[in-house]
Structures are given as C-alpha cells and as structure tokens.
N, C-alpha and C positions, 0 to 999 in steps of 0.2 A: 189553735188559731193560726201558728206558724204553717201547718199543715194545709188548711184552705185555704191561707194568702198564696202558698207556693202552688197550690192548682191552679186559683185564678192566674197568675201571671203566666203559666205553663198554656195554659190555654189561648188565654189571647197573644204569646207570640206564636202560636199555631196559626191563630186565626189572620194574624197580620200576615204571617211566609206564605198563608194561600192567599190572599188577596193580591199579594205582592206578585206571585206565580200566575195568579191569571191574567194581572197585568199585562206580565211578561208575554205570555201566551198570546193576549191580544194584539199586544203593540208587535209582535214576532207577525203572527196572523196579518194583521195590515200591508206592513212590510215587504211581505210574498207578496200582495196583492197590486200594493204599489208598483212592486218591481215588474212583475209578470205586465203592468198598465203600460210599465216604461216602452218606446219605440225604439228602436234599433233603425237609427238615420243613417244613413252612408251614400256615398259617391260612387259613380262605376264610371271604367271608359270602356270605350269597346276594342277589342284586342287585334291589333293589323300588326302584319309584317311589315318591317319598314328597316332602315338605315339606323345599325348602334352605333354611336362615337364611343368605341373602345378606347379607356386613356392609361396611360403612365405617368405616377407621379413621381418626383423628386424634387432634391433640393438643389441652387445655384448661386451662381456669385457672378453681380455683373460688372465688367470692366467695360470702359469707355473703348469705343471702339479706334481712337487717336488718342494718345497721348504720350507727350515727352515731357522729359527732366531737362528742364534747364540751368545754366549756368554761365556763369563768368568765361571768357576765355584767356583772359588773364590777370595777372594781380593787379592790388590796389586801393582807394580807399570809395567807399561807394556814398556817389554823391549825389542820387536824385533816384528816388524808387515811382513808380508809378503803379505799380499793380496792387492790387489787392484781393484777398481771399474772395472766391464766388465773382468777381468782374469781370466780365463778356468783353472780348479782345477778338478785334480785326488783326487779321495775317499782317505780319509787315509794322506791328505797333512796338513801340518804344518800351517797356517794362523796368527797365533801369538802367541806373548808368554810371561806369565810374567816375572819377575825376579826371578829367582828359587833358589836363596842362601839357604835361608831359607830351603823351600822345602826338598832339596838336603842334608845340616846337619840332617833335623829331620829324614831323610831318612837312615843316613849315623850312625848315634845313635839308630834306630832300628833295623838295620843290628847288630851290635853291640852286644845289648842285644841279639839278638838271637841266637849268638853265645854262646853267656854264658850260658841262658837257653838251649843251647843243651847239653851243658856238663852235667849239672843239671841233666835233662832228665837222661843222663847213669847212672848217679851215683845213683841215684833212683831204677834206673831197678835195679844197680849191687846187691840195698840195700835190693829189693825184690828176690835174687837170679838168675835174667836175664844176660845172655851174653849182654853186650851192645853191641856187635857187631851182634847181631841175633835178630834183634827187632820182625823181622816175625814172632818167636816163639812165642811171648808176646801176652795172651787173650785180645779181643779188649777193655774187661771192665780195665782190669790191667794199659791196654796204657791208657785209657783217664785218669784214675786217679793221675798216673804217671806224664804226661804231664799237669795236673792241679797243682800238689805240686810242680813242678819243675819251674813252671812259663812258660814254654814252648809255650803251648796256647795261653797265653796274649802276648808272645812276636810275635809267626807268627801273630795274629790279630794286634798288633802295628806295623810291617814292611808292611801289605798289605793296611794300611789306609794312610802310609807315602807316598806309593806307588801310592795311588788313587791322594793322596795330589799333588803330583808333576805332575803328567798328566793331571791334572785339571788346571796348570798353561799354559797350550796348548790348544788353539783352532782348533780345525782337523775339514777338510769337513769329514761328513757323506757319503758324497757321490759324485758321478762327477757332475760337473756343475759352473756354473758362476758366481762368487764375487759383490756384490751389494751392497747399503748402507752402506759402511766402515764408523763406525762413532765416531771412537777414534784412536788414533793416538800413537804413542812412547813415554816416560816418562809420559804418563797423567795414574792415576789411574783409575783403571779397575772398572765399573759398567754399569750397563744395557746393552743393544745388542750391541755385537760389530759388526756385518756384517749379512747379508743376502745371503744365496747361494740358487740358483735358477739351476733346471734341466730343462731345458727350447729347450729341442729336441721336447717336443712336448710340447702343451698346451689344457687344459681345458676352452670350451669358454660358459660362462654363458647369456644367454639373456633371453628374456620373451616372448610369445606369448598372443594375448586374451582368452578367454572361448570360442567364438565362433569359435576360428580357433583349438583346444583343438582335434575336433576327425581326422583333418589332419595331426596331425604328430604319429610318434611312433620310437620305439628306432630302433636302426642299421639304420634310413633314410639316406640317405647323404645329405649332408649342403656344401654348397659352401661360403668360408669365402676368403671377401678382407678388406685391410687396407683403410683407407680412403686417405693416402698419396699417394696410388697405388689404385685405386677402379677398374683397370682394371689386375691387378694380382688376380686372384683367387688360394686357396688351395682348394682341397679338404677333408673331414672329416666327420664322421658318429655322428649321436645322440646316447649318451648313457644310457641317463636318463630321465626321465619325472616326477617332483613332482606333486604324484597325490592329490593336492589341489588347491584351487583360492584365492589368495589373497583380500586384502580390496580395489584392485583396479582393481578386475575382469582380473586379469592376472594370468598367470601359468608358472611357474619356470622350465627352460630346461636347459641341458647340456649335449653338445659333442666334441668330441676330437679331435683336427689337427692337426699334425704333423709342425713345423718349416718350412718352405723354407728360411730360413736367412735373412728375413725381416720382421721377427714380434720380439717383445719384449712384457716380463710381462705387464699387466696393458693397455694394447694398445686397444683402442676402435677400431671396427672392423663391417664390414654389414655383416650380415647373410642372407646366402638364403637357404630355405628346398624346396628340389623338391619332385616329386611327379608322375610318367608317367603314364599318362591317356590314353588307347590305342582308337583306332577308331576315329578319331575327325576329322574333315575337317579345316586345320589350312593355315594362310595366314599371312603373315607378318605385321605389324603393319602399315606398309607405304599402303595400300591396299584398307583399310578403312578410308573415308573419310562422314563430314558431311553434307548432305544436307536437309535443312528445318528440323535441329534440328534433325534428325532419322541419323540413321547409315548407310552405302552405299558402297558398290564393285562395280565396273564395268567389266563384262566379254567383254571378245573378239569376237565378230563375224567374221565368217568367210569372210563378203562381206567389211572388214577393219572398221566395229563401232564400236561403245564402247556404251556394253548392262547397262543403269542404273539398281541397284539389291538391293534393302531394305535386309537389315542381321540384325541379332542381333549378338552381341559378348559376347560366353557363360565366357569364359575364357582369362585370362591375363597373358603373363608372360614378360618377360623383353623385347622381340623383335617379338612377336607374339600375334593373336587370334585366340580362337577355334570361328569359327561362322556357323549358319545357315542358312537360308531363311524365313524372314518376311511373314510368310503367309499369314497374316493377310491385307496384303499391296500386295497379287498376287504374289509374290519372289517365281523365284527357283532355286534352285543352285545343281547341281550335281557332283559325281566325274567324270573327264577328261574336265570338266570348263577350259578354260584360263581365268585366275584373272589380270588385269592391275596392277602391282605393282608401278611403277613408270610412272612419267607423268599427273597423274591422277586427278592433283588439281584444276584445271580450265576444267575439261570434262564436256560434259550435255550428254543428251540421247540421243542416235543416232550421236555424234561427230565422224567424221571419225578420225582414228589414223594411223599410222605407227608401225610398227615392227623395233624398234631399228635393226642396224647392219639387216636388211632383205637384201636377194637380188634383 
C-alpha cells in the first residue's frame, strides 16, 4: 500500500510541474507578444548647424562691491547708537555717537579764545597804523605777522581741531548702503570696529579657473551667476579682470561683476558659469546620446518609421547639450536636415521601428 500511495503522489507532482510549466510557457508566450505589440514612441528634431554656448564652470565668493569698517575716531563712552544690522543708510547719516560733553566745552572754550584773539588781532593792526575795520588794506606779510603776535593763528587752529574733536565723536556712513556687524552697543566704551556698511547693489564675484582653461576666458565675457539656495536663479554679469599669474595650485585668479537681484548677500558662495558661442556646430541635446558597447550613439529617423543606429563622438559640453560629429572611423554619418531621436531612445537597437509622438 505504502508503495502505490508513493506512485500516486509521484505522479501527480509530475502532473502539477507540467501544468505549472505550460503555464509558464504561455504567460512567457504572451509576454513576447505583448511586448513585440509595444510601440516605440519618441521625439526627433531636425539637425542644423547653429551657435554652441560653450561653458566653464566654477565656484565663487561674492563680496560687495563697497564696503568699509567703521569706527570711533576717538575714545569714550558711546551714547546714542542708531544703526542696526541689515538697515539701509543714506551717505552722510548719523550711525552713532559718543558722549560729547566734553567735546562740546573744549569746543565752546575755543570759540572763546578766538574771540579775544580777534580783538587782539585789531589792536595790533591799530598799533601798526591799520584801520581795523579794512583789514583788505593790510600787505599779506603784515597780516600773518599780526595774526601770529596777536595769538590769532593759534586760536583759529584750536577751534578747527575742537571742531574735528567733536565730529569724530559721530560715526557717519561714507556712503549709501547696508548696516552690518554692529558690534558695540550704548554705555560700553568705544574701541575697535563699530559696524560694517556694505554697497551691496552690485557685487564683485571672485573665483578661480585652471591654467589649462586660462586661454578661454577674457574680460567683458559674460558669466552666469546662481546662489546655491536658488541654483536655478541665474544673474547675469561680465568678467572684468583676469590676474595674469598661476598660482602654486596651477590656478588663475578672476573677477567679475553682477549686479543684486535681492537675493544675494556679501560673502555668499555662488556657481559661476563663463560662456562662450561657438558658431557652426551640429548640436543636439544631451537626452539624444546614448551608450552602446561603451562608444557614444544617436539614433536618426528614417523615413520608412526606424531608428538609424549612428557612432558620434561629442566634441563639446554644456549644461543641456552636445556639439557632435559622426564616428568615421566606425562608418557614421550624420548631416544637417537629420532627424535625431531625442526622446524614447534608451532601449532602441538598429533597425527598431518607432513612432512619431503626437503623429497623425
């Protein structure tokens, strides 16, 4: 009995691994069928010579194209701040200020004196026979001498140094622009940088290139500059300078100038791109080329719906393009009025029939 249970069960898992197996077979069989059903959609353009924007990328650092460190010009206890970090300041504005008591008397006391030494002054002319009231009259050696016995001299030079005295207890922007590192405060005693004003409408952007990319750039190019927080904001901006030396790291020092869009600040790391337009080039989008067997490859369009396999080499890169050729060396040729497959293209072979997206 043991012996004819173990056949039947031998048997019907026989019967089940074929049933299972032709399964397989069919649903495999369908599978080719479906797929061979599938259409092969893609895009073409038609291939012209035209204008390549050859680029160079790097990285940079933008400094404001104005900016100074200000500060006290002399001691004391600071007694009225007005700036504050990021505040937009007119040329010629107040920013802070020490305590001017002082200032102010020593000011108020050489006014003073030079009141007296002006009397002095007359009585001197009178004593030399001069109208004091017609000092025009007076040869100009008569005046200085006059104006030195009388004390007069020493007095206008102690009211215009009282004078420097007390302006110096004010810190003024130089110029228009933006409040930065405030880094003293009210009642604290005034020394080193009080603040940092920044013109920052436009910016100076510093970066590097190699020796070998050295004879691609030159000044007035234009540079395409985005922020890394926005890499898909660009400004535009020209190179102004090129230091003609190579540092100890086989680089060479650039800088050029962009203009604000209200999203860049001092110090702000930034991509640089320098173009470049290459006229005549047969250019094709980057989605276009594709590899097979390690070489590089387009597929053109036939007119009877295949898709032509076509060896290239790609002479040039730029951020969504190549300029390419035809691999001669490998039979390729490629002319202009080609239809290139740009899309679609990543599972083609030679001779795969395709579609015309959206065709009629």
């Amino acid at each position: 009995m043991r012996k004819i249970a173990f056949i039947i069960a031998a048997c019907s898992a026989m019967f089940a691994g074929c049933r299972s197996a032709n399964q397989q077979t069919e649903q495999g069989e369908l599978g080719k069928l479906q797929h061979s059903a599938d259409r092969n959609e893609v895009e073409v353009i038609e291939l012209k010579r035209t204008t390549f924007t050859k680029e160079l990328i790097s990285n940079g650092r933008l400094t404001a194209r104005q900016k100074s460190v200000l500060a006290f010009k002399s001691s004391g206890t600071i007694a009225e701040v007005h700036a504050a970090n990021g505040q937009s300041v007119a040329a010629g504005t107040a920013l802070a200020a020490l305590d001017k008591t002082a200032a102010q008397a020593t000011l108020s006391q050489a006014e003073m004196n030079l009141s007296k030494a002006t009397l002095d002054l007359q009585d001197v002319l009178i004593g030399l026979g001069y109208k004091a009231a017609d000092t025009l009259s007076v040869p100009a050696d008569v005046m200085k001498i006059a104006r030195i016995r009388s004390g007069y001299a020493a007095a206008v030079a102690e009211v215009e140094r009282a004078r420097r005295e007390l302006a110096a207890c004010t810190v003024t922007a130089p110029f228009a622009g933006k409040v930065a590192g405030v880094k003293q405060r009210r009642h604290e005693q005034a020394g080193g940088e009080f603040c940092t004003l920044i013109d920052d409408k436009s910016f100076v952007v510093n970066f590097n290139i190699l020796e070998t990319e050295y004879g691609f750039i030159k000044p007035g190019q234009t540079v395409k500059i985005s922020t890394f927080n926005e890499p898909n904001v660009q400004v535009s901006g020209r190179v102004t300078n090129i230091n003609p030396t190579i540092d100890d790291k086989g680089q060479v020092a650039v800088q050029a100038e962009v203009a604000n869009n209200g999203r860049m600040i001092d110090g702000m790391n930034v991509k640089v791109i320098v173009e470049e337009n290459v006229p005549g080039q047969l250019v094709v989008p980057k989605s276009a080329v594709v590899i097979r067997d390690n070489l590089e490859v387009l597929f053109r369009y036939n007119d009877n719906g295949s898709a032509m396999w076509t060896y290239v080499h790609t002479l040039l890169a730029n951020t969504d393009s190549f300029v390419v050729e035809a691999n001669i060396s490998r039979g390729a040729e490629l002319n202009e009025g080609d239809r290139v497959i740009v899309s679609g293209n990543l599972n083609l072979a030679d001779g795969s029939k395709v579609v015309l997206k959206n065709a009629e």
